[in-house]
C-alpha angles and dihedrals in degrees: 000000000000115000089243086060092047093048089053089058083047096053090036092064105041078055092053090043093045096037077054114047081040090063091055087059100040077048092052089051097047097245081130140037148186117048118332118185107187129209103216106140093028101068099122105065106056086041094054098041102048086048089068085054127094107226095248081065121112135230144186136195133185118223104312089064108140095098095048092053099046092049091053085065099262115165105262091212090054089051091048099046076048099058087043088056086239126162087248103055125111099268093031087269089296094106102044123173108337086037103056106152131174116172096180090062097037105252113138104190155311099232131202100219117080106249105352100113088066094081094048082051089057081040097065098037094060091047084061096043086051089046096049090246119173084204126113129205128226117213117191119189130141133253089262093073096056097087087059121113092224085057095059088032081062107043098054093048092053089045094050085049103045096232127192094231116124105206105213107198108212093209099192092163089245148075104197104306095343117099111221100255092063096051105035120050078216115066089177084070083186083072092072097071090072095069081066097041082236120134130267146189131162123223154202098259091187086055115087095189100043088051088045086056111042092051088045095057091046096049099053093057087048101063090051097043101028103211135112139277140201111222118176113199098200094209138145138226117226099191123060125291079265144339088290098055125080122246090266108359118193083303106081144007131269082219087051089055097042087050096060097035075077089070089052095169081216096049089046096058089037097063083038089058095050098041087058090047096244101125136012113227086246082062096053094042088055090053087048095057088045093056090047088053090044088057091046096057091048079059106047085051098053085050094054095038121100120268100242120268118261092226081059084075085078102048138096082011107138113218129176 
């Protein structure tokens, strides 16, 4: 990758961490409402994913969907106007938080209901097999969602198929407030995939470039040899399951999360930058302050925004 390309995942993911930890604050003040799960620890793997994508390429997210939407090139203003239920979001401030959708960008939706997405992602991917497509389709969901029957529904469709979908497992460690080991009899989720004769890898999830990469190289084959493929991001939140929940809740340590913010997927690739020589810290600072003043306009555009009109309530529903 060119400097300039490694400084852009670089800049993607300090948007996603300060949009984010602005939304806690705009939360905290009541600017928005409903539930809100953020993505703050788990950056690098919807910016390098969605890196190894073209842009006619599709992607779908399941409720923390924020960063996904942001690294698929959404306008952080309209998300924003979106979160705060304004007239200018995305959705016309009906989705909020769990329901971001962008078709222009190809972003087919954060959804509510764990795992159900899956199957829409199967969904699109054989739209694009029966159209002679050359596109794939990028499916995030956590590893909570694993244990679902429309998981396992979808997965053996696509396999029989042969669709181009690459299913993306988000493995945070944990569903809500359960670590992994006390809700799947396999803790290795990767191992799943066997049971469909579909392909499988687990990754750094911390690591951008070893997520870039990984995606790159199966969705290339893809593209060739449409079929699809199992890839588990071993990652970590930070922050609480949601917004009501605490950082760290009776679940887990504060020692187990300081522990693992060592591991900062941001700090990591910024030391990286400045030991190849890529970037100064006073680069990287810079790019910082731009993406804080990014966020606040976003801001500052959601506040002054419309609230969204009560006769909106009736538009874009589809009805037989």
């Amino acid at each position: 990758m060119s400097p300039a390309e490694l400084l852009e995942l670089y800049r993607q993911m300090l948007l996603i961490r300060r949009f984010e930890e602005k939304c806690a604050e705009m939360y905290a003040l009541a600017k928005i409402g409903g539930f809100c799960h953020l993505y703050i620890g788990e950056e690098a793997v919807a910016v390098g994913a969605i890196a190894a994508l073209r842009p006619d390429d599709y992607v779908l997210s399941a409720y923390r969907d924020h960063g996904h939407c942001l690294a698929k090139g959404s306008d952080p203003k309209r998300v924003m106007a979106e979160l705060f239920g304004k007239q200018t979001g995305l959705c016309k401030g009906k989705g909020g938080s769990m329901h971001l959708y962008d078709i222009e960008r190809r972003f087919m939706g954060g959804y509510a209901i764990v795992g159900g997405h899956i199957a829409l992602a199967a969904g699109v991917a054989f739209g694009l097999t029966y159209q002679q497509q050359d596109q794939v389709v990028l499916c995030f969901f956590g590893e909570g969602a694993v244990p679902t029957g429309v998981f396992h529904e979808a997965m053996n469709i696509a396999a029989l198929w042969k669709l181009p979908v690459l299913f993306l497992c988000e493995n945070n460690r944990y569903g809500m407030g359960t670590p992994v080991e006390r809700a799947s009899a396999i803790y290795d989720i990767a191992q799943t995939a066997h049971a469909y004769n579909m392909g499988h890898s687990t990754i750094d999830g911390m690591d951008v470039l070893a997520v870039r990469d990984a995606v790159g190289r199966i969705v290339t084959e893809m593209r060739l040899t449409p079929r699809p493929y199992f890839l588990e991001a071993r990652t970590y939140r930070f922050m609480g399951h949601s917004m009501s929940d605490p950082a760290h809740g009776h679940y887990r340590t504060k020692a187990e999360i300081d522990e693992h913010k060592k591991r900062d997927p941001i700090l990591l690739f910024g030391q990286q930058l400045i030991s190849r020589g890529v970037a100064g810290a006073d680069q990287l600072k810079a790019i910082d302050a731009a993406m804080q003043t990014v966020v606040q306009e976003a801001v500052d555009f959601a506040d002054q925004s419309p609230p969204t009109a009560p006769d909106e309530l009736l538009t874009d529903v589809l009805a037989p």
